[in-house]
C-alpha positions in Angstrom: 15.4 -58.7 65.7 17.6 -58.3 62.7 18.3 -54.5 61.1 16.6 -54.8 57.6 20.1 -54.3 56.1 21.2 -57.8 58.3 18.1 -59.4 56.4 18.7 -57.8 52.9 22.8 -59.0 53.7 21.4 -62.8 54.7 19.0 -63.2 51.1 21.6 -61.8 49.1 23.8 -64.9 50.5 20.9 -67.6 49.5 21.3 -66.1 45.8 22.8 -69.0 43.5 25.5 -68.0 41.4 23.6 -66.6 38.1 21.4 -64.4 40.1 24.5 -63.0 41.6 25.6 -62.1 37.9 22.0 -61.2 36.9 22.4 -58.9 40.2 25.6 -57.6 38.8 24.5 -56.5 35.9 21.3 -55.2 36.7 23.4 -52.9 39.2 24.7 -51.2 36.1 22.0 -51.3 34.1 20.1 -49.4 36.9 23.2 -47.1 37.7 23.7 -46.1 34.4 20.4 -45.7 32.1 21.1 -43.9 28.6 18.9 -42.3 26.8 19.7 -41.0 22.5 17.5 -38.8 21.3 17.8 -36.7 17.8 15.9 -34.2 18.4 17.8 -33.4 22.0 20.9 -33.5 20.3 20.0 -30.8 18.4 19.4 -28.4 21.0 22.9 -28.5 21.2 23.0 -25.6 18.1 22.4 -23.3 21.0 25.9 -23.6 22.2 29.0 -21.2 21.9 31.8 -22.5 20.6 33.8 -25.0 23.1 37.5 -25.8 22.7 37.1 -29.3 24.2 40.4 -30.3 26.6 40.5 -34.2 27.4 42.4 -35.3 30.4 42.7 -38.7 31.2 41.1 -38.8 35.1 43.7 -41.7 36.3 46.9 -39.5 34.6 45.5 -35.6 35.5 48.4 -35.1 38.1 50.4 -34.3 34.4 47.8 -31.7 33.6 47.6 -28.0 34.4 43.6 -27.2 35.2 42.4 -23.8 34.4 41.5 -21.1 37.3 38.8 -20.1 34.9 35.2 -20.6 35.0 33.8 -23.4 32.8 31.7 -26.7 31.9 32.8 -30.6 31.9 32.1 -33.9 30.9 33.2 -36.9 32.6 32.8 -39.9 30.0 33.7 -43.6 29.9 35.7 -44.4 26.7 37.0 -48.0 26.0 40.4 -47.7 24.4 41.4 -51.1 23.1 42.9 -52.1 19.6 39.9 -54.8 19.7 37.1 -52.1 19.4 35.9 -49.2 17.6 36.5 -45.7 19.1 33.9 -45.5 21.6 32.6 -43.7 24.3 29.8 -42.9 26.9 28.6 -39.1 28.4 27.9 -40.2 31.8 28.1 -36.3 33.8 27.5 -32.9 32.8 28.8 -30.2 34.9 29.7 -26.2 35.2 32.7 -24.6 37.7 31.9 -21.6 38.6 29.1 -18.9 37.1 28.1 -15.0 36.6 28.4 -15.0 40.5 30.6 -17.5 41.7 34.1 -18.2 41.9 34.3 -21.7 41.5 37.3 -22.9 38.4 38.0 -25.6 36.3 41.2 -26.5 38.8 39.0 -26.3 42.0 35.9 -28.6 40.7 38.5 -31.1 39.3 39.8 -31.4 42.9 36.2 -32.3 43.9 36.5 -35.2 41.9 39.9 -36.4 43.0 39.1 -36.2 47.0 36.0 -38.7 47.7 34.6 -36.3 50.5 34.0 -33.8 46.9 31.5 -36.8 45.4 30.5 -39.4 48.1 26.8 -37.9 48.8 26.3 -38.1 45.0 25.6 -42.2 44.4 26.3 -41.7 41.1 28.9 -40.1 40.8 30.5 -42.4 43.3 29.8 -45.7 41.6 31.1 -44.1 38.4 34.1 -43.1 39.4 34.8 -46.6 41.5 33.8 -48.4 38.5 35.2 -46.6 35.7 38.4 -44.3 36.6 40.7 -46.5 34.5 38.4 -45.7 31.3 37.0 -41.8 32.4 38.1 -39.0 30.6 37.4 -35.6 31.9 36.7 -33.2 29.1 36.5 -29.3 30.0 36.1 -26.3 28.4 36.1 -22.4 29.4 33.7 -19.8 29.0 35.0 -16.1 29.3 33.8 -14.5 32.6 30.8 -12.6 32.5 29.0 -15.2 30.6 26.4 -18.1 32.4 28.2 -21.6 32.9 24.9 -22.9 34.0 22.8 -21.9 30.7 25.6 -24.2 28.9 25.4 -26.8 31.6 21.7 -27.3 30.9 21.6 -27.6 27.2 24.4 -29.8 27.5 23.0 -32.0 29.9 19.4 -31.8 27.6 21.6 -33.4 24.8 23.1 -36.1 26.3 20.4 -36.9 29.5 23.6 -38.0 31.1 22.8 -40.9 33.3 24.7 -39.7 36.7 23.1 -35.8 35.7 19.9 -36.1 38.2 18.8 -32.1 38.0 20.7 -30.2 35.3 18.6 -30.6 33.4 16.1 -27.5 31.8 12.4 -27.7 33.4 11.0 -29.0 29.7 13.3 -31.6 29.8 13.2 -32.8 33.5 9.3 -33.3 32.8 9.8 -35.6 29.8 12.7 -37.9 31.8 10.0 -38.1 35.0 7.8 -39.6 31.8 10.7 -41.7 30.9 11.7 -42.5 35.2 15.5 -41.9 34.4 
């Protein structure tokens, strides 16, 4: 008897060739589901103020990360003299906190060596699929103050699509409404 994954392997050969590109795209339709809301966006007035670094993830060898505690943003951003400026909050995350000693420089690393992202699917396929277009943007926060309560608000504003629980308890329940 064939494993299920043999069988799953053998349909996905009988597909013709637009359900392979139906198949294709719904694989990143499915990865990545976004979400814009106004009213989430303005939770964001209960932020300190961030001084925003971008660093290009393919070029940060050139960059100097901070050994300070912190949040992030990885997002996708097409730059190409056909389009608009553009670009797409896909993770949300926090180095270090009131009791840790996690840094910019060390969670960057995370992202650089697979063995820091593979568990997280998400993560994983962005970073396959879009590390010649991912920009990772940091900013400090002085010691002594929370990482993760900026984490969360951030992550309630833009319901990142590779975020799965960053997100504050108010906010988790409405996505589970939503199934992001």
């Amino acid at each position: 008897m064939e494993s299920i994954y043999e069988e799953i392997d053998d349909d996905i050969d009988d597909l013709d060739e637009e359900e392979h590109r139906e198949a294709y795209l719904g694989f990143f339709k499915n990865s990545f589901p976004f979400l814009l809301c106004p009213t989430l966006v303005r939770r964001s007035e209960g932020l300190p103020n961030l001084n925003w670094i971008p660093v290009k993830y393919n070029d940060h060898q050139a960059h100097d990360f901070p050994d300070q505690q912190g949040v992030y943003i990885f997002m996708v951003s097409f730059e190409n003299a056909n389009l608009p400026g553009n670009s797409y909050v896909m993770y949300v995350g926090k180095a270090g906190d009131t009791n840790s000693d996690n840094t910019i420089a060390k969670r960057f690393r995370d992202y650089v060596n697979k063995s820091g992202y593979y568990s997280r699917s998400r993560v994983k396929k962005l970073i396959k699929h879009f590390s010649e277009h991912l920009i990772y943007y940091y900013a400090t926060i002085p010691n002594g103050q929370s990482t993760s309560a900026v984490e969360r608000i951030l992550a309630d504003v833009f319901v990142p699509p590779c975020c799965q629980m960053d997100f504050s308890a108010e906010v988790r329940t409405l996505l589970r409404g939503v199934r992001l």
